[in-house]
C-alpha positions as CSV (number, residue, x, y, z in Angstrom):
1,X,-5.6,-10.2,-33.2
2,X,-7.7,-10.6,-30.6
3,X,-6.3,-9.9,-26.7
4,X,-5.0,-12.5,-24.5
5,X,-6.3,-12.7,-21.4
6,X,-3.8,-12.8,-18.5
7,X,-4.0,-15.9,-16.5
8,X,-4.9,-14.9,-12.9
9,X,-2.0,-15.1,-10.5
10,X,-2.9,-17.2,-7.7
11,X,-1.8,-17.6,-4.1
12,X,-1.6,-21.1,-2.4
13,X,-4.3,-20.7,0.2
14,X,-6.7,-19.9,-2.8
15,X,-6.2,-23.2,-4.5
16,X,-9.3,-24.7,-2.6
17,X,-11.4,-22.0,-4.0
18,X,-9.7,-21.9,-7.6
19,X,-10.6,-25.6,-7.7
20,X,-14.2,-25.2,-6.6
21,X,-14.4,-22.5,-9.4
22,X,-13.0,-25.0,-11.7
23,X,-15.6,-27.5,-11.4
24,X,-18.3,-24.6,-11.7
25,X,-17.3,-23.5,-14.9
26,X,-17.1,-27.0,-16.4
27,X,-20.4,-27.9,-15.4
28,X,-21.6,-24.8,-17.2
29,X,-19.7,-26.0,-19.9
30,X,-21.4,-29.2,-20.2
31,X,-24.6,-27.8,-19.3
32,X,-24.4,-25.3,-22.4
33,X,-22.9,-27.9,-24.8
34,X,-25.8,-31.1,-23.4
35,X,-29.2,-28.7,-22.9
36,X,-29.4,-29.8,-19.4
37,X,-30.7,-27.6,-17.0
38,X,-28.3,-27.7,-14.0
39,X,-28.8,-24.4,-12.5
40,X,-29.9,-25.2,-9.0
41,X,-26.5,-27.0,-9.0
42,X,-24.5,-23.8,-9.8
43,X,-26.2,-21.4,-8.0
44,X,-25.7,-24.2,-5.1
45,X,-21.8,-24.1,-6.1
46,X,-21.4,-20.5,-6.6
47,X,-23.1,-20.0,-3.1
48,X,-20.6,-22.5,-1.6
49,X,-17.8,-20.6,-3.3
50,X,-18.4,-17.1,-2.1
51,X,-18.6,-18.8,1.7
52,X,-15.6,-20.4,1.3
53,X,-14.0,-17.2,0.3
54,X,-15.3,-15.3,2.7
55,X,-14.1,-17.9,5.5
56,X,-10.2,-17.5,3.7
57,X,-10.2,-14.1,3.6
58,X,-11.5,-13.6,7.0
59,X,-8.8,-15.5,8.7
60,X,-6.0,-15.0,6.6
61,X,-2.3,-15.1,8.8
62,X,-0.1,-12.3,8.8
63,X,2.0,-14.4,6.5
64,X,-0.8,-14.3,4.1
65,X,-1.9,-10.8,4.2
66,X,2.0,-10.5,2.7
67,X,1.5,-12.6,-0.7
68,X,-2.4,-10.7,-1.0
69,X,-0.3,-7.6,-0.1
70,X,2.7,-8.6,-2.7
71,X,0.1,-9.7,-5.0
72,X,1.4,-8.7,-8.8
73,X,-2.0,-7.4,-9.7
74,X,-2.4,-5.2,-6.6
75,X,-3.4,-1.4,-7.5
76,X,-0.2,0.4,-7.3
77,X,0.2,4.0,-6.9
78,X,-0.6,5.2,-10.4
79,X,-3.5,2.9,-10.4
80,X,-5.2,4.8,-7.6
81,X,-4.3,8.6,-8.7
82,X,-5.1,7.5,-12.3
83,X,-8.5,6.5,-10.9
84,X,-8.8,8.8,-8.3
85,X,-8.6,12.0,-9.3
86,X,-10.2,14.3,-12.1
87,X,-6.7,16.3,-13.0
88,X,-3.3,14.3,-12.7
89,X,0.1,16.2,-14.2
90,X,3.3,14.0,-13.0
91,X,6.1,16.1,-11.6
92,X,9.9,14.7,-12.7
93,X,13.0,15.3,-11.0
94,X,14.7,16.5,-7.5
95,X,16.4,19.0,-8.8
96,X,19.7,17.4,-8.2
97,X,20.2,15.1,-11.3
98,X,18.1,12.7,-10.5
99,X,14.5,11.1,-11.6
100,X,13.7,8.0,-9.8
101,X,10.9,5.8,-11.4
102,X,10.2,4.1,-7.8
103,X,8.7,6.5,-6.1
104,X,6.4,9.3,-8.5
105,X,4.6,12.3,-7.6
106,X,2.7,15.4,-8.9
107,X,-0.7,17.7,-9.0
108,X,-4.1,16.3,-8.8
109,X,-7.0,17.5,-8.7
110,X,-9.7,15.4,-6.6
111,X,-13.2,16.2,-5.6
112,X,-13.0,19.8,-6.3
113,X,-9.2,20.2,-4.7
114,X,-6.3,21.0,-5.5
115,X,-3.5,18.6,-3.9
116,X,-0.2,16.8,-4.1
117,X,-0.2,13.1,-4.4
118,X,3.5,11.1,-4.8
119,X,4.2,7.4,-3.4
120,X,6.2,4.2,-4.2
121,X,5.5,2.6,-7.8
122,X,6.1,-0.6,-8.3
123,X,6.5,-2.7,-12.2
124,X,3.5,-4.5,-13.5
125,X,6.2,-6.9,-15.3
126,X,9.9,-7.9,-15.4
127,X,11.0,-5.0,-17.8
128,X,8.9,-2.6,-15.7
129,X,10.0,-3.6,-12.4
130,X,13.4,-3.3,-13.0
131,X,12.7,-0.1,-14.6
132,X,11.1,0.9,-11.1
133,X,13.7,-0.9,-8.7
134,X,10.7,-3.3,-7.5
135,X,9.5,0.0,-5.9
136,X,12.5,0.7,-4.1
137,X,13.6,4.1,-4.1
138,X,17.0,5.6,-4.1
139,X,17.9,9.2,-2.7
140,X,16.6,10.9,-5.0
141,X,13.6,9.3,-5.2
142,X,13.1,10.8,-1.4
143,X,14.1,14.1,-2.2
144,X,12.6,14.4,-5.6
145,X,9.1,13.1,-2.7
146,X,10.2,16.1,-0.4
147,X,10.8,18.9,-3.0
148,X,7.0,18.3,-4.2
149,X,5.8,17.9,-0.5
150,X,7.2,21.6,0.2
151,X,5.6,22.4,-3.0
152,X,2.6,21.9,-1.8
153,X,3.6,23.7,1.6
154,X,4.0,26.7,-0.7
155,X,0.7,26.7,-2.5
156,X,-1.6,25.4,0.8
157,X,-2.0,22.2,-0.9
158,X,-2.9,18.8,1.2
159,X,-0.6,15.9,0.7
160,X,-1.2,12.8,-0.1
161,X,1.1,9.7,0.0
162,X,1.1,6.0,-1.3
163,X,3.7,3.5,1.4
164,X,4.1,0.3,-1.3
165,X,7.7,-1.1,-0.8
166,X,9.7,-3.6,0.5
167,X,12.2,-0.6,2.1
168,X,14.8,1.9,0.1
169,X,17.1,0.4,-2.0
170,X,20.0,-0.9,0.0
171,X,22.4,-1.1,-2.5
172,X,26.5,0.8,-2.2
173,X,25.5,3.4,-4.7
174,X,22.4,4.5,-3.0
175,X,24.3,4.8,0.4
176,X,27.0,7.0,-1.6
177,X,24.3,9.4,-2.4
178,X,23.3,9.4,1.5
179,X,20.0,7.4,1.7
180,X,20.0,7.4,5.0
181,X,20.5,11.5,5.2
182,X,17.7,11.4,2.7
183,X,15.3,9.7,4.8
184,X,16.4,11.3,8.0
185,X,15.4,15.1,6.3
186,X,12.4,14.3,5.2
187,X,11.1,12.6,8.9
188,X,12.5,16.2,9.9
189,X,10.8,18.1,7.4
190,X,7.1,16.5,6.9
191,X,6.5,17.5,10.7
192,X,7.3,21.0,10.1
193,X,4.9,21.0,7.2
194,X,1.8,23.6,7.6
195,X,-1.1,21.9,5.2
196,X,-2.9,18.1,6.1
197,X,-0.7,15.5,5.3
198,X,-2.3,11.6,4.9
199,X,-0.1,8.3,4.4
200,X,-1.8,5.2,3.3
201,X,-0.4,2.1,2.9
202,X,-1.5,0.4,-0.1
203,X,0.6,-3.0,-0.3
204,X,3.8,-3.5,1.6
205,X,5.3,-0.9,4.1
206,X,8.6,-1.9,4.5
207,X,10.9,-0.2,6.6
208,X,12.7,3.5,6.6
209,X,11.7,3.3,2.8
210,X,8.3,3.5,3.6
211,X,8.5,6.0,6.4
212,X,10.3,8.2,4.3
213,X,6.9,9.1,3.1
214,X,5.0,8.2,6.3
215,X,5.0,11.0,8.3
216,X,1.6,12.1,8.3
217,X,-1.8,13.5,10.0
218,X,-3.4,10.1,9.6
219,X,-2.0,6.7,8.9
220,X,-4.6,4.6,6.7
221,X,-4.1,1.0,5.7
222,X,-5.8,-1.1,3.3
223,X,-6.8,-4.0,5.3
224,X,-4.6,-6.8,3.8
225,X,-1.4,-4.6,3.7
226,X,1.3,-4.7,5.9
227,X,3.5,-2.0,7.7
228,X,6.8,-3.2,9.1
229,X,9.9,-2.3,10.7
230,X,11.7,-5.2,8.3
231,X,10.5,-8.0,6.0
232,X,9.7,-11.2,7.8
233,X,12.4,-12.8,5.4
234,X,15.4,-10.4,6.5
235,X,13.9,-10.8,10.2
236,X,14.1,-14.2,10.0
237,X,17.3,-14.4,9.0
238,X,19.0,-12.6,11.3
239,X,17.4,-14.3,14.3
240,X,17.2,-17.2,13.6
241,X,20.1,-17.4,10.6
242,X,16.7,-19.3,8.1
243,X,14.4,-16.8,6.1
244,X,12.5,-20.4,6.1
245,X,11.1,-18.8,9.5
246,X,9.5,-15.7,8.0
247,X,6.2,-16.9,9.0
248,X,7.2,-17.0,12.7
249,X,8.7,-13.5,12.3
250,X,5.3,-12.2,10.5
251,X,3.5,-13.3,13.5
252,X,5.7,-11.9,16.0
253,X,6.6,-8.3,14.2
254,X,3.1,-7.1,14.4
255,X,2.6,-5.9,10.9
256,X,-1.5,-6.7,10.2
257,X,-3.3,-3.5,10.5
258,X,-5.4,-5.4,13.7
259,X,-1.9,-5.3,14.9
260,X,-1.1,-1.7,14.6
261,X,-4.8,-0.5,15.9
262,X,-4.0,-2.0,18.8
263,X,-0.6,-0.6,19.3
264,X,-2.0,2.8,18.7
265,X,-0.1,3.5,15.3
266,X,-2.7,3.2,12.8
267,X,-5.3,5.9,12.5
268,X,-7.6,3.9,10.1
269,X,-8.2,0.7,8.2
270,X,-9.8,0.6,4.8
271,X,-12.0,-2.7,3.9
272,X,-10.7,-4.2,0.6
273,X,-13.2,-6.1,-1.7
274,X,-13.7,-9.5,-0.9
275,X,-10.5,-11.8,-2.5
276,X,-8.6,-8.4,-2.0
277,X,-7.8,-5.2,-3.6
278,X,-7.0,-6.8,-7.0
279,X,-10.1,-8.5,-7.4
280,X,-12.5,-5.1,-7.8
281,X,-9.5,-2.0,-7.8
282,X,-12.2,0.5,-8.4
283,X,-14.0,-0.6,-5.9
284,X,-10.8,-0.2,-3.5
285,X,-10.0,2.9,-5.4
286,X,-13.3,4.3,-4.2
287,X,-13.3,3.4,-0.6
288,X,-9.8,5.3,-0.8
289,X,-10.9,8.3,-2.3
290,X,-13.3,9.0,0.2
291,X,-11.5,8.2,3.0
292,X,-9.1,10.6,1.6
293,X,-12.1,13.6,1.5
294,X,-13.1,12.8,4.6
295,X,-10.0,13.4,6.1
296,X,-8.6,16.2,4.5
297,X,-11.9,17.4,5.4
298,X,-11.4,17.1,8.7
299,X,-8.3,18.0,8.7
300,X,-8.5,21.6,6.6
301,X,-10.3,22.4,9.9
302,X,-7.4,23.1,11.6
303,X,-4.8,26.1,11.5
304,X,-1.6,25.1,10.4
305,X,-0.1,25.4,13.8
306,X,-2.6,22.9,15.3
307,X,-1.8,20.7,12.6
308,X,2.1,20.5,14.0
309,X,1.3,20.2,17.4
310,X,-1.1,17.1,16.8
311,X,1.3,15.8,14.3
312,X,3.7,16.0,16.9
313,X,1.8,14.3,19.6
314,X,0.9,11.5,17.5
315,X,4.0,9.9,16.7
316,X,5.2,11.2,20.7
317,X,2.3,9.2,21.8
318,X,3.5,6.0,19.9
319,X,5.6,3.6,21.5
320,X,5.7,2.0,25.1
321,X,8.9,2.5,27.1
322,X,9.4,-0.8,30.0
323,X,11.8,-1.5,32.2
324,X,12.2,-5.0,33.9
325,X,12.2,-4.7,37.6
């Protein structure tokens, strides 16, 4: 039987362009089925089409860059290490009873180097994203993240982490287990780390869940991801009692990565190919990967306690303190 091809997921601010690419394939269609030459015509059309994708994509609101960041075709965190790297061995397991499928982690071997890689993991489907907790991790999902991160610490191996959730699963059972004691020790522990630590966010950076994993040397963003304190939904909701608002919370949390530049948070911001990461994931994939090189690079420059100190001063530096006269 012969594959069937997945019917592309598409957002409402696209429909414009879908149409446009609608009428382009039917005129080739009847060109094909009638003899007629009509290729001035397309080649007008196609030309027409990648302006009017460029124009969307260049101006997309910060409540847009979170559906292309939700996207269910985005690369995910398996995508990009799958891709990425020469050697990949998964790790299982905190050593406490627990293997969470939301957030996964183990040895890879990129560009010649040995390093750890781990981040949130979200389904591709229904089955699998229940599997995965929609990419939510529970404790030991965070500690299963922190006992590979001091294995790297061990061995001198750079880190390398994947942000892609909406924040750590909120639910009574995860809060039995201490999530929030979970988080909280790794914040602690990821500054004391000795080897080059880089955070990227790949999709949506949601809350403690995605700083639980965010401590780094250099925070990296895909430039139609998002990295927020809270969804614009729960936001919403609890200022203004409507999630119906969540585009007036988008606007106002700061969460685009033009935002964070300016607010001195974000270190770096990696272009995504044109209709975002989905449409060409090796392409993203490989801006990524040598981004990564680059800055672990850089950063295998430094003795381990001048990576603290800066690590320190970074997140010191970030964060205005004013008091109304």
């Amino acid at each position: 039987m012969a594959p069937t091809k997945r019917k592309p997921v598409l957002l409402d601010f696209e429909k414009p362009l879908s149409e446009l690419e609608t009428r382009i394939d039917q005129i080739r269609e009847l060109a094909e089925n009638s003899d007629v030459d009509v290729s001035g015509q397309i080649e007008q059309l196609e030309s027409r089409a990648s302006q009017l994708r460029q124009e969307i994509f260049s101006g997309l609101s910060p409540a847009q860059r979170i559906q292309v960041a939700r996207h269910p075709r985005r690369p995910s965190t398996l995508d990009y290490i799958q891709t990425m790297s020469d050697e990949w061995i998964e790790l299982h397991g905190d050593r406490g009873g627990s293997d969470d499928l939301a957030l996964v982690g183990g040895i890879a071997r990129m560009g010649g180097r040995s390093m750890v890689m781990l981040g949130h993991q979200k389904g591709r489907d229904t089955k699998d994203n229940v599997a995965r907790n929609f990419g939510m991790a529970s404790p030991g999902g965070y500690r299963k993240a922190m006992r590979l991160m001091e294995h790297a610490n061990r061995f001198g191996m750079p880190i390398v982490t994947f942000i892609d959730t909406p924040g750590a699963y909120a639910g009574v059972k995860a809060e039995e287990q201490g999530q929030g004691e979970a988080i909280a020790y790794n914040l602690r522990e990821m500054f004391s780390l000795e080897v080059p630590i880089l955070c990227t966010v790949i999709g949506e950076g949601g809350s403690g869940g995605a700083l639980g994993i965010g401590v780094g040397d250099r925070l990296m963003m895909f430039e139609h991801s998002v990295y927020t304190v809270a969804s614009p939904e729960a936001c919403a909701a609890i200022l203004w009692k409507d999630a119906g608002k969540a585009g007036k919370a988008a606007e106002a949390l700061k969460i685009t990565a033009t935002d964070l530049t300016q607010l001195g948070i974000l270190d770096q911001t990696l272009p995504e190919p044109l209709g975002g990461a989905h449409r060409a994931p090796l392409q993203a994939a490989e801006t990524l990967k040598q981004a990564l090189l680059d800055n672990i690079e850089t950063l295998s420059q430094l003795a381990p306690a001048e990576l603290r100190e800066h690590r320190y001063q970074k997140f010191r530096k970030i964060g205005k303190f004013v008091e109304a006269s």
